[in-house]
LUMNU-324277 format. One record per residue (C-alpha): residue in three letters; x, y, z; residue number from 1. Coordinates in Angstrom, 3 decimals, decimal comma. Last residue first. Layout:
BEGIN
ZAVO  ALA  X  Y  Z  NUM
...
//
This chain:
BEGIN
ZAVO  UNK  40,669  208,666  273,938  237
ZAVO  UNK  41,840  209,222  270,352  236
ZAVO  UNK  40,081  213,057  270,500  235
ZAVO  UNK  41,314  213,842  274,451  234
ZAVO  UNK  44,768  213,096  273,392  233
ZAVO  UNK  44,707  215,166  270,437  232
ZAVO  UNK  43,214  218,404  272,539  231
ZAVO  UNK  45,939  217,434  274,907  230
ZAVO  UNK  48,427  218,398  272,613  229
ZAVO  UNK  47,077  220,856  270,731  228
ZAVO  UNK  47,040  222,662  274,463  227
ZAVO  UNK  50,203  222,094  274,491  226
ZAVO  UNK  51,344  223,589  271,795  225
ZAVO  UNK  49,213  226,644  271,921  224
ZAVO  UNK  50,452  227,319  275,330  223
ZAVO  UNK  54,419  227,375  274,296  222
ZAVO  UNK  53,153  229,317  271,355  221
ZAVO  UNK  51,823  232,054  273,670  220
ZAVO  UNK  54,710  231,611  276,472  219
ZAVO  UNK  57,127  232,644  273,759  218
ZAVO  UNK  54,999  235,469  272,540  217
ZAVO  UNK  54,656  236,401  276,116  216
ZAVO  UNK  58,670  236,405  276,529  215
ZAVO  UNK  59,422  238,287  273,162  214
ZAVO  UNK  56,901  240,808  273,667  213
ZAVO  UNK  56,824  241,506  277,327  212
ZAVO  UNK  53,700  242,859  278,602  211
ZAVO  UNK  53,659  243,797  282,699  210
ZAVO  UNK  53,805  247,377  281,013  209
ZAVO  UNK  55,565  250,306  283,017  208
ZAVO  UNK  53,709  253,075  284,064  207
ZAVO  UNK  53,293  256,190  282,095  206
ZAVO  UNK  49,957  255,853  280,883  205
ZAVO  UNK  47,916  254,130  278,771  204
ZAVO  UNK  44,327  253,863  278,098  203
ZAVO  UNK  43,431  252,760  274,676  202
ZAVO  UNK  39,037  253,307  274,198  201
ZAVO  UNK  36,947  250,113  273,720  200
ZAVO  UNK  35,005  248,529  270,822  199
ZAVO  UNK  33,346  245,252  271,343  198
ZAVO  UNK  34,153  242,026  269,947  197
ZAVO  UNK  32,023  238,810  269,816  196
ZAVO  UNK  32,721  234,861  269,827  195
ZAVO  UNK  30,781  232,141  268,890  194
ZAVO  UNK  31,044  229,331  271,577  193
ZAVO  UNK  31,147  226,252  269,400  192
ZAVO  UNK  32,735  224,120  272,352  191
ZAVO  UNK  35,967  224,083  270,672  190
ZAVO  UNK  35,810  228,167  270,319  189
ZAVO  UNK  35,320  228,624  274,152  188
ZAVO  UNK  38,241  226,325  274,345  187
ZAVO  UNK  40,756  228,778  272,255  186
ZAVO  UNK  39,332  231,322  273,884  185
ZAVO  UNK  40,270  230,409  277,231  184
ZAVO  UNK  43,567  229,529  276,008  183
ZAVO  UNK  44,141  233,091  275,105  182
ZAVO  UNK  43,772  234,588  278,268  181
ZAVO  UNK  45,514  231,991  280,066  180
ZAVO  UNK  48,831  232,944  277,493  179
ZAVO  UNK  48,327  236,569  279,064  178
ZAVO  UNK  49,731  235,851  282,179  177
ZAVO  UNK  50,588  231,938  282,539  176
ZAVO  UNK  48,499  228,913  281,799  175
ZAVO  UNK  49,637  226,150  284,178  174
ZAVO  UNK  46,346  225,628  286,115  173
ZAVO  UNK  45,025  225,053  282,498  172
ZAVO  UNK  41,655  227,469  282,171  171
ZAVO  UNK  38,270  225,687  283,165  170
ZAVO  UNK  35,477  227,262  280,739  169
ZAVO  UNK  32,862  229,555  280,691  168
ZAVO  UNK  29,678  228,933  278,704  167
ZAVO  UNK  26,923  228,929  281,658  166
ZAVO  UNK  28,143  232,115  282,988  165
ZAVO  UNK  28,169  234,409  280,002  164
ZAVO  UNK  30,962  236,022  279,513  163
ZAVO  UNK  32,407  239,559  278,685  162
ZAVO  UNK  35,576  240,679  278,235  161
ZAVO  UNK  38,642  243,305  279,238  160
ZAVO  UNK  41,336  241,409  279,307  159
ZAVO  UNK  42,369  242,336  275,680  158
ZAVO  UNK  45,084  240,018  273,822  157
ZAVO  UNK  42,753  238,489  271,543  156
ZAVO  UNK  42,029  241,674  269,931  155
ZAVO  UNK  40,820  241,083  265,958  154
ZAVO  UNK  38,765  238,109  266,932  153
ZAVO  UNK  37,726  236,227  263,643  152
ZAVO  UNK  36,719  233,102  264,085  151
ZAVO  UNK  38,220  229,237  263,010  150
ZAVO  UNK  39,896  229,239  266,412  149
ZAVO  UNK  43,031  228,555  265,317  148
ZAVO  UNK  42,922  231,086  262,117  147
ZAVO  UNK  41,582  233,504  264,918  146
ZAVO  UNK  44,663  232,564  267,591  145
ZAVO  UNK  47,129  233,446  264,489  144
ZAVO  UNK  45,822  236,688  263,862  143
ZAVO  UNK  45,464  238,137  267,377  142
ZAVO  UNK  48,866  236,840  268,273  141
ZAVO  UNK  50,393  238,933  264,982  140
ZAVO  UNK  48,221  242,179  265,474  139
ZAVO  UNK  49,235  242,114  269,430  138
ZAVO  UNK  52,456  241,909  269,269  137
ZAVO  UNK  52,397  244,715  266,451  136
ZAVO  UNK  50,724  246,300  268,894  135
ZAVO  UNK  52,640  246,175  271,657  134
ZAVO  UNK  55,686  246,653  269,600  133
ZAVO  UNK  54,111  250,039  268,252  132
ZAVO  UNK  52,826  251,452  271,966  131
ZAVO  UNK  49,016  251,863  271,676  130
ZAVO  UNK  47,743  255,142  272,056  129
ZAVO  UNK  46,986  255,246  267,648  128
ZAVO  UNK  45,219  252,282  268,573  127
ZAVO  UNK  41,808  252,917  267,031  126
ZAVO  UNK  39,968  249,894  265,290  125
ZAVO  UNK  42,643  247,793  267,134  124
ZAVO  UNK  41,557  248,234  271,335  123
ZAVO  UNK  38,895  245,424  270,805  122
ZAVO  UNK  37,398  243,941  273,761  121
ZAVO  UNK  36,579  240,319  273,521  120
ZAVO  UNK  32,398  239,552  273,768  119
ZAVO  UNK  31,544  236,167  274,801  118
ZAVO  UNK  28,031  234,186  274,732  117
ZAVO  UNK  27,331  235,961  271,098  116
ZAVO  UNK  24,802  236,759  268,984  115
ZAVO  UNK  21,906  237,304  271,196  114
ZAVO  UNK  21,456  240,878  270,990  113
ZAVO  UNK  21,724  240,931  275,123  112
ZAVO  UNK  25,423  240,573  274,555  111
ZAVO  UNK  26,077  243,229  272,072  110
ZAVO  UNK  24,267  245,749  274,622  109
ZAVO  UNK  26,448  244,277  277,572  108
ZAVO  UNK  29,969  244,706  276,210  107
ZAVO  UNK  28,786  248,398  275,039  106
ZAVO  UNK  27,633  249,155  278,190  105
ZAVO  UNK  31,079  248,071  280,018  104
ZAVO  UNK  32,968  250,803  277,915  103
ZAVO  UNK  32,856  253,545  280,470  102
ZAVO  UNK  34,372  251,378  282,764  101
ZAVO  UNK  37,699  252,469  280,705  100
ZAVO  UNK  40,670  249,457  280,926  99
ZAVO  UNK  44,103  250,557  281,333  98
ZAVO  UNK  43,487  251,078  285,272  97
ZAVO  UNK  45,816  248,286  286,431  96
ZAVO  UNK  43,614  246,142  287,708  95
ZAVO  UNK  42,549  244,360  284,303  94
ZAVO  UNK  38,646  243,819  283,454  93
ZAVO  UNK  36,654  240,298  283,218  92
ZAVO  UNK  32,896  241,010  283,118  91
ZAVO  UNK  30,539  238,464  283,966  90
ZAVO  UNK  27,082  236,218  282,861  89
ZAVO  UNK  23,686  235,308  284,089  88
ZAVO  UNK  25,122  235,068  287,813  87
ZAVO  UNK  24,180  232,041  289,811  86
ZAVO  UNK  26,116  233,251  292,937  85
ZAVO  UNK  28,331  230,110  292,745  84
ZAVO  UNK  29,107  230,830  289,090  83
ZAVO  UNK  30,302  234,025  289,603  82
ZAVO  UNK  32,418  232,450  292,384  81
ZAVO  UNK  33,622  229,784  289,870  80
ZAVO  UNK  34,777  232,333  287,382  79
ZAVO  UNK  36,678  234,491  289,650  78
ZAVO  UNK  38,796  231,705  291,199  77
ZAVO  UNK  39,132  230,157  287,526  76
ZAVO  UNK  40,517  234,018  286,360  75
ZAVO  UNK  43,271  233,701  289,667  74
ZAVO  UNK  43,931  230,196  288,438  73
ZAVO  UNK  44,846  231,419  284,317  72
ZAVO  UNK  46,142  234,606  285,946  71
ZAVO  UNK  49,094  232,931  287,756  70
ZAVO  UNK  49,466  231,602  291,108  69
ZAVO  UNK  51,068  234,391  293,584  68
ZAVO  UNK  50,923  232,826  296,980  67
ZAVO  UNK  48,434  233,332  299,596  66
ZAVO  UNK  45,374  233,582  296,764  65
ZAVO  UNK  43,198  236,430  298,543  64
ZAVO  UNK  39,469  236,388  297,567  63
ZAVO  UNK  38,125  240,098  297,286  62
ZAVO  UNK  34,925  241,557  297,394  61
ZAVO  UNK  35,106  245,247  296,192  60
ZAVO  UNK  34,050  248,428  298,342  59
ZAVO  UNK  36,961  250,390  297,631  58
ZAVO  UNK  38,133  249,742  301,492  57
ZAVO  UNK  38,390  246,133  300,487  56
ZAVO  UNK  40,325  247,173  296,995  55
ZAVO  UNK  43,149  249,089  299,136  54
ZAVO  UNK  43,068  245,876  301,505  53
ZAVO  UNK  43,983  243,530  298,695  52
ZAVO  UNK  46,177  245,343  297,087  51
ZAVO  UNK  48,673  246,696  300,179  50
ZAVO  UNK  51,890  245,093  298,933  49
ZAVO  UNK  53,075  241,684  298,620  48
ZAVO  UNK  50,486  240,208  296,208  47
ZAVO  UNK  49,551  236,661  296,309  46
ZAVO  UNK  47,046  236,728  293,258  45
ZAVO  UNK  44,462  239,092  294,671  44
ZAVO  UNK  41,749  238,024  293,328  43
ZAVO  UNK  38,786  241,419  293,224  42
ZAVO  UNK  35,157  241,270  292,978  41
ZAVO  UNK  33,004  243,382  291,749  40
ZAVO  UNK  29,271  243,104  292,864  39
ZAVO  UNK  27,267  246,104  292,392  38
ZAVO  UNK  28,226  246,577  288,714  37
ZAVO  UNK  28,154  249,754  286,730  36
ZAVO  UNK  29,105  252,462  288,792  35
ZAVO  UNK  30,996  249,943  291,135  34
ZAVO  UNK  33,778  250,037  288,615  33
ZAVO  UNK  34,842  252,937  288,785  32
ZAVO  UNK  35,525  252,313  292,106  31
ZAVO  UNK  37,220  249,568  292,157  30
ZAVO  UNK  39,340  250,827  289,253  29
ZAVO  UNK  40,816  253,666  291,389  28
ZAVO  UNK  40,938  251,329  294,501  27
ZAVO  UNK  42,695  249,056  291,977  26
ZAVO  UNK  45,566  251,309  291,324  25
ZAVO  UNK  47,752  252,442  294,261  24
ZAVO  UNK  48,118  248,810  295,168  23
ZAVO  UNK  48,200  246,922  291,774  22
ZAVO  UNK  50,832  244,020  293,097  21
ZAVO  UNK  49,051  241,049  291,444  20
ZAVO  UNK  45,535  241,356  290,093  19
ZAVO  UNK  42,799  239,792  289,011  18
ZAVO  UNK  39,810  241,711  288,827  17
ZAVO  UNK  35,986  240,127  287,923  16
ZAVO  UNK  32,859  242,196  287,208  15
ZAVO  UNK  29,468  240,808  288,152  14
ZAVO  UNK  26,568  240,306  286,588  13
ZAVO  UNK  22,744  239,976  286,832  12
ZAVO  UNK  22,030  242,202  290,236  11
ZAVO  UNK  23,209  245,437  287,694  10
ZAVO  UNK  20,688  244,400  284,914  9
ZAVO  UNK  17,428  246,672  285,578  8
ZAVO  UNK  19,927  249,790  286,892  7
ZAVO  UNK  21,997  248,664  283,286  6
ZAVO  UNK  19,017  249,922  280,477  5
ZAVO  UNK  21,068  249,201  278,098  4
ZAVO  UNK  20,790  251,335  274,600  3
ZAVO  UNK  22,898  254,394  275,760  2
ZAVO  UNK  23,469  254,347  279,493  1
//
């Protein structure tokens, strides 16, 4: 496992999968997964096909939401159980098989050098996979959420992340898809959370991607705005 030793870490963490609708993916992922984590837990977001009990026979834990609620709940869900089980810290990780396990040492070994309480992966150093609009999508967003936060993240867009426990926020209820991604770093950086990145491989196939350019920018800025928002009403209370 390169520079981590992760048998001596495994009962530290665990790995956290929302998902909505990923049956004939997240066993796949599941158990991947389990190579490096013992506990991996998967919210099913109110899927109507087989997810939950494909990831069940996988091996994972998974909390059902009845009715599909958004990533921004689905990721509080996951946080608060780490949190429950007194984890040092977790791994967030998509269900649809674009993220490599393989990477997960690399999240961990910049963690333990005490630098950073969140590590963001970064897919930009070598995206020659990555589908143009996606990441010109991606460039843009990333670039605008660093000059917010005040640090640079080059790939705010990535699910795949690392957090310690004791650091993790409460996303909006209202954040949708990939806009709850980015508000969570937005807050992180509030609280002086100084943020990492790690390097991870592109994965993509041929399915179709739940990331729509034009409506996820939309949602981003729609995010942003509000969250400003209540950031100024929480400074002149």
């Amino acid at each position: 496992m390169d520079s981590v030793n992760l048998s001596a870490i495994m009962s530290n963490f665990c790995i956290i999968i929302p998902g909505y609708n990923e049956a004939g993916r997240i066993g796949n992922v599941v158990r991947s997964a389990l190579a490096y984590c013992t506990d991996i837990v998967v919210i099913d977001d109110g899927s109507k096909d087989s997810t939950a009990d494909e990831a069940k026979q996988a091996g994972a834990t998974v909390i059902v939401h009845e009715i599909n609620k958004g990533k921004g709940t689905a990721l509080n869900t996951g946080f608060q159980y780490a949190k429950n089980k007194g984890y040092e810290f977790l791994i967030t990780m998509d269900a649809d098989g674009q993220h490599d396990c393989a990477d997960i040492p690399g999240f961990i070994t910049a963690y333990k050098s005490g630098n950073y309480a969140c590590i963001v992966g970064n897919r930009m150093a070598n995206a020659q996979g990555m589908p143009l609009i996606r990441r010109l999508t991606n460039l843009f967003l990333s670039w605008l959420l660093s000059r917010e936060m005040k640090q640079w993240v080059p790939d705010t867009q990535n699910g795949l992340r690392l957090f310690q426990c004791s650091v993790i926020p409460q996303v909006s209820t209202g954040a949708a898809r990939f806009a709850a991604e980015s508000e969570i770093l937005l807050i992180m950086a509030d609280n002086g959370v100084k943020i990492g990145s790690a390097p991870v491989k592109v994965i993509y196939r041929d399915e179709k991607s739940k990331i729509h350019p034009i409506k996820d920018t939309v949602r981003f800025f729609r995010m942003l705005s509000e969250y400003k928002k209540r950031r100024r009403k929480e400074y002149h209370k």
